[in-house]
C-alpha positions as CSV (number, residue, x, y, z in Angstrom):
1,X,-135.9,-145.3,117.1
2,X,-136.8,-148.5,115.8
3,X,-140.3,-150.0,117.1
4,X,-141.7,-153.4,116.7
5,X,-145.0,-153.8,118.6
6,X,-145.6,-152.2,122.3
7,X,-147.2,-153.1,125.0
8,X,-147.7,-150.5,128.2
9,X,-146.7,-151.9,131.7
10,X,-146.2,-150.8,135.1
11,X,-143.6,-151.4,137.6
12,X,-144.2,-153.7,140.6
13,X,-143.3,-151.6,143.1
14,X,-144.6,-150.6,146.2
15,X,-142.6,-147.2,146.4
16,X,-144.7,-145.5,144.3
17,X,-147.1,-145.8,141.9
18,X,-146.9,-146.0,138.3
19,X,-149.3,-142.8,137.7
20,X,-146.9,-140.8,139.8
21,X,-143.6,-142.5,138.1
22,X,-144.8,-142.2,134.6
23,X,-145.4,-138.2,135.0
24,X,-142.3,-138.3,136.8
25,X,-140.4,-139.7,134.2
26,X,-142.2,-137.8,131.6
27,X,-141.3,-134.3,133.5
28,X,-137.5,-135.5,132.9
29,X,-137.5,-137.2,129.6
30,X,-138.9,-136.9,125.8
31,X,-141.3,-139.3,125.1
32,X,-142.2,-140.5,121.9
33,X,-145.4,-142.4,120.5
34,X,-145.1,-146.0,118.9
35,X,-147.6,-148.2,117.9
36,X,-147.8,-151.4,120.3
37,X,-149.7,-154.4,118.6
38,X,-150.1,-156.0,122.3
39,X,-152.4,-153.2,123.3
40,X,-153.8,-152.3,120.1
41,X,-153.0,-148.7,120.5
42,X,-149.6,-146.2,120.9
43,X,-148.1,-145.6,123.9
44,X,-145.3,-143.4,125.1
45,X,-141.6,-144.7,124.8
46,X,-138.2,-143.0,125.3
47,X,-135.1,-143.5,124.8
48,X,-132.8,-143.5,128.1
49,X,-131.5,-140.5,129.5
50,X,-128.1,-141.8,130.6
51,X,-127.3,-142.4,126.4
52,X,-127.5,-138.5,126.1
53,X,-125.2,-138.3,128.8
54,X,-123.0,-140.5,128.0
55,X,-123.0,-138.9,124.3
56,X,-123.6,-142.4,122.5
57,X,-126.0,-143.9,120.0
58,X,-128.7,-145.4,121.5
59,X,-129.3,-149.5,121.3
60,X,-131.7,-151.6,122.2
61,X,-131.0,-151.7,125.6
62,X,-131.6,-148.1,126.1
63,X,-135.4,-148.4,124.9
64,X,-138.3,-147.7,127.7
65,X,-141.8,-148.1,127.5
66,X,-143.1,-145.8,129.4
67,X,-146.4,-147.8,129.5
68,X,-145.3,-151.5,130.8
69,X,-147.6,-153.5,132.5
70,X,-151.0,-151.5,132.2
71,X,-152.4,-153.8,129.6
72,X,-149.5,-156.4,128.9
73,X,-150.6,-159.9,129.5
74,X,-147.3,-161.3,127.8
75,X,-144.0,-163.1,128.8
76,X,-142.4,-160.7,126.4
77,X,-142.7,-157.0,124.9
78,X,-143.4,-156.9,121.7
79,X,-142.6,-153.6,120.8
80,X,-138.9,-154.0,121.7
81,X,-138.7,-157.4,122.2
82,X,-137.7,-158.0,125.7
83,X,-138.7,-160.2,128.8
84,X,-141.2,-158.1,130.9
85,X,-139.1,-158.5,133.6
86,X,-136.7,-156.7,131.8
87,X,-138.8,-154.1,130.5
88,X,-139.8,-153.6,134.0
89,X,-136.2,-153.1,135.0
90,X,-135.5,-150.4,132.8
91,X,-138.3,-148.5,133.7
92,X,-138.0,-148.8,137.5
93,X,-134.1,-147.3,137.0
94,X,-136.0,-144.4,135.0
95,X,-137.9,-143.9,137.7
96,X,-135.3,-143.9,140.3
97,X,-133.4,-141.3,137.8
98,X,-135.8,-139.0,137.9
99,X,-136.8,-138.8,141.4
100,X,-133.5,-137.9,142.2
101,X,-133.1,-135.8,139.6
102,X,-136.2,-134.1,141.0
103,X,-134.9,-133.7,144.7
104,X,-134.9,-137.5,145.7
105,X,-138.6,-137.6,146.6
């Protein structure tokens, strides 16, 4: 996995809360540490689930941080160099993976 610079977020939603969606997500996924220049610090990324199951190489599309929003103050990630909006995206549908992966809580 290829990292530039990271920056953690959460998702704006008010469905749950990012505490509960990042363990969540962690229970269903392997997480990996990258260093995010935005936050000074690593944080938790993953590849997305669905590129196992659709046995493919992952691209840049299929990179989460598993961290958005808690200290970003940007327009754009700068570990994988997306919009946030984007970033948040792709960790919202992680979220919504998991849960019903996990019983649909």
């Amino acid at each position: 996995m290829t990292a530039h610079n990271s920056y953690p977020s959460e998702p704006d939603s008010g469905s749950f809360t990012a505490a509960e969606s990042r363990e969540e997500a962690t229970m269903a996924i392997d997480a990996h540490l990258a260093y995010c220049a935005g936050c000074d610090r690593k944080v938790r990324v993953i590849v997305n689930p669905r590129v196992a199951e659709e046995r493919r190489e992952p691209g840049p599309q299929d990179l989460i941080c598993l961290e958005h929003g808690v200290q970003c103050t940007g327009d754009l990630c700068p570990l994988f160099d997306v919009p946030s909006q984007e970033m948040k995206e792709r960790y919202k549908d992680l979220i919504e993976r998991a849960r019903e992966r996990l019983g649909g809580e």
